[in-house]
Every structure is written in C-alpha cells, then in structure tokens.
C-alpha positions as CSV (number, residue, x, y, z in Angstrom):
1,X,-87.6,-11.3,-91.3
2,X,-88.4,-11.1,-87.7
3,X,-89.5,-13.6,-85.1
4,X,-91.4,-12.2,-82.2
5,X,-92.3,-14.6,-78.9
6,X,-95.8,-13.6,-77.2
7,X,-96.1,-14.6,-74.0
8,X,-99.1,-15.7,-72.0
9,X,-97.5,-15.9,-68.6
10,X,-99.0,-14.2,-65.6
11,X,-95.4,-14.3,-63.8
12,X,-91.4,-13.1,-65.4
13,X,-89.4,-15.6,-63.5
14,X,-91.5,-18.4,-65.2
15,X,-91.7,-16.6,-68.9
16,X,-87.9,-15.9,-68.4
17,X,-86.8,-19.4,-67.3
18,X,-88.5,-20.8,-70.7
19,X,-86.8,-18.4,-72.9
20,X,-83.7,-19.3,-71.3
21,X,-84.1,-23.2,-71.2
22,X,-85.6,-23.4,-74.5
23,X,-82.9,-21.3,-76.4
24,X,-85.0,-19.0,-78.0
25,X,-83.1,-16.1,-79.3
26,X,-85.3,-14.1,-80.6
27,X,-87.3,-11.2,-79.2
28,X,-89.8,-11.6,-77.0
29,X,-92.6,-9.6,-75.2
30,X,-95.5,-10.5,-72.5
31,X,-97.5,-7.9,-70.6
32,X,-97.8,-10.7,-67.9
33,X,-101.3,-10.7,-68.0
34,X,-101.9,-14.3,-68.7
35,X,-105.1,-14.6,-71.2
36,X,-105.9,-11.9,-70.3
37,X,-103.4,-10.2,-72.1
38,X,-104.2,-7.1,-75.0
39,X,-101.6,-8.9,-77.5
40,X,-103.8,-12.5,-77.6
41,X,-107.1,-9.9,-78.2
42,X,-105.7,-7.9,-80.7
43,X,-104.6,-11.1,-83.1
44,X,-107.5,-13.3,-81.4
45,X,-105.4,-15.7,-80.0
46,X,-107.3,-18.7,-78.3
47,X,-104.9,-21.3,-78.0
48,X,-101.9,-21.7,-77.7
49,X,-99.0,-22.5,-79.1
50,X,-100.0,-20.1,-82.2
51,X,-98.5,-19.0,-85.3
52,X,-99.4,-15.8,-87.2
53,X,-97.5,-14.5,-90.2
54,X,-97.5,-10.7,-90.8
55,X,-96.9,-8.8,-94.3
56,X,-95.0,-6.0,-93.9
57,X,-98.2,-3.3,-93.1
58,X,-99.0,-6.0,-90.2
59,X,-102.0,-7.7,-91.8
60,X,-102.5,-11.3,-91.4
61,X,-100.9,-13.5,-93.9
62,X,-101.9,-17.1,-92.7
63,X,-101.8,-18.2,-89.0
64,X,-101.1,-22.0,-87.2
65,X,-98.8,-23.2,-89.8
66,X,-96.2,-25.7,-88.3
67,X,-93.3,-27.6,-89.6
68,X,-93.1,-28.2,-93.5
69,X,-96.2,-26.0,-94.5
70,X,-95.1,-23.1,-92.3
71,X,-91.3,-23.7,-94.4
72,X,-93.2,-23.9,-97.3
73,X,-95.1,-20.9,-96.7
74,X,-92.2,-19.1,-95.9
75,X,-89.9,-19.9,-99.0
76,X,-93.1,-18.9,-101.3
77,X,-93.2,-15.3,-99.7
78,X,-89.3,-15.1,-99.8
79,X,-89.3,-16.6,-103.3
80,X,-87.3,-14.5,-105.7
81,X,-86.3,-11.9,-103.0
C-alpha cells in the first residue's frame, strides 16, 4: 500500500513548505503546473482536495472517500490479505 501526494502548485517553495508543515511523509509529486497540470487531466481531477483509489493495474477503484468510508473502504480491499 502506497500513498502518493499530487500537487497543484504552480511554485516549490510553496508545495514544499506544506509538505513540511503538514507532516506528510509520504511521497509526493507536482509538475508545478498548477491546474494546469497533466496528473489532474489524466485522473480528471476538478477539485481539490481529491481522493482516488488505485487497484494494482492502476484502474480506478472509487474516488473522494474521506474519513470512516475511505477506512472502510480500505479494510474491505485489505480484508483477508
């Protein structure tokens, strides 16, 4: 299981500063192109803050789950693993 942070900033020192001040340990990426950026077009990302779950050949599970559904999404696809 893998977390990966998409950026929509337009400038590093700005997308950096979060990462650090937020904690966020995981990886990220950004192409600093703002909404402009190929990552948002190729998942259709329109707003943000956005979640999209993956299956292992990078299809689209489910998308904008928070809190307890995104957990409970989660522990059904880990179930029994």
């Amino acid at each position: 299981f893998d977390i990966l942070g998409v950026s929509l900033d337009s400038q590093k020192a700005n997308w950096i500063n979060k990462i650090n001040e937020l904690v966020m340990p995981w990886k990220h990426m950004s192409d600093l192109k703002g909404w402009q950026s190929e990552h948002a077009k190729i998942y259709s990302v329109t707003s943000i803050p956005q979640t999209i779950l993956l299956d292992k050949d990078g299809r689209i599970i489910q998308r904008n789950l928070r809190g307890e559904a995104l957990l409970a999404k989660l522990d059904e696809i880990f179930a029994g693993k």
